[in-house]
C-alpha positions in Angstrom: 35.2 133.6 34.8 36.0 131.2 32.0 34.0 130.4 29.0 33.8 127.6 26.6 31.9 126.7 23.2 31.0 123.8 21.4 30.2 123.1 17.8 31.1 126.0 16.4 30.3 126.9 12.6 33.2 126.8 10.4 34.0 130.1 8.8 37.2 130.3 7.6 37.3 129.5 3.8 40.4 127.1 4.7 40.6 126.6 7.9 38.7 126.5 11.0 37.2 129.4 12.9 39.6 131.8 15.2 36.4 132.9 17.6 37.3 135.0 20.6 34.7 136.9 23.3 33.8 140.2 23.7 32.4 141.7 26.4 30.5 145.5 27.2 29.3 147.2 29.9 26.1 149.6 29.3 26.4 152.9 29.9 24.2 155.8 31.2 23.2 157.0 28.0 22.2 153.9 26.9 25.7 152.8 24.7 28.0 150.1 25.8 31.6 150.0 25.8 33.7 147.4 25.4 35.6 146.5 28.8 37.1 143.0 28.1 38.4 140.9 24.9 39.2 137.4 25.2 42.4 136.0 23.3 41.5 134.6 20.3 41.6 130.8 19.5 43.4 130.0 16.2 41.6 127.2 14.0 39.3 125.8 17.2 35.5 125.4 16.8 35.1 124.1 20.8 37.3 126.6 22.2 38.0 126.7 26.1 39.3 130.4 26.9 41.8 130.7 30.0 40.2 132.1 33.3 40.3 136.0 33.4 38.9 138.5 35.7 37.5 141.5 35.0 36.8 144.0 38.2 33.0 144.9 39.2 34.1 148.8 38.3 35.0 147.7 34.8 32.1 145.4 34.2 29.2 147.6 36.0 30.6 150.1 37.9 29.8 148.3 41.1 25.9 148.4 40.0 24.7 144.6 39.9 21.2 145.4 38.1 23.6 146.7 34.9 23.0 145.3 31.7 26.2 143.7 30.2 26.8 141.7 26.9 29.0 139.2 25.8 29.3 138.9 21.9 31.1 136.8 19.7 32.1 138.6 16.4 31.4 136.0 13.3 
């Protein structure tokens, strides 16, 4: 996969932002879990994140109806 944004805000009081992805898998219970952080991108507010791969067991467990999210902190 590979992700990009554009027109970040700005939220650094000096500089630009640093924004980075997060991503979680859901879990039985109903909680997610974190299963994959993207580098973060210093002082970019259209960032382009390298390609990365994270395995079907680590994302869903190999269930394709599973509920995942993707966040980006602020």
């Amino acid at each position: 996969m590979q992700f990009c944004a554009n027109k970040l805000d700005k939220k650094d009081f000096f500089g630009k932002s640093d924004p980075f992805l997060v991503f979680y898998r859901s879990n039985e219970d109903g909680t997610f879990t974190i299963c994959h952080k993207t580098e973060v991108i210093k002082n970019n507010l259209n960032p382009v994140w390298q390609s990365f791969t994270i395995p079907v067991r680590a994302l869903c467990n190999g269930d394709y109806d599973r509920l995942c999210r993707c966040w980006m902190p602020d």
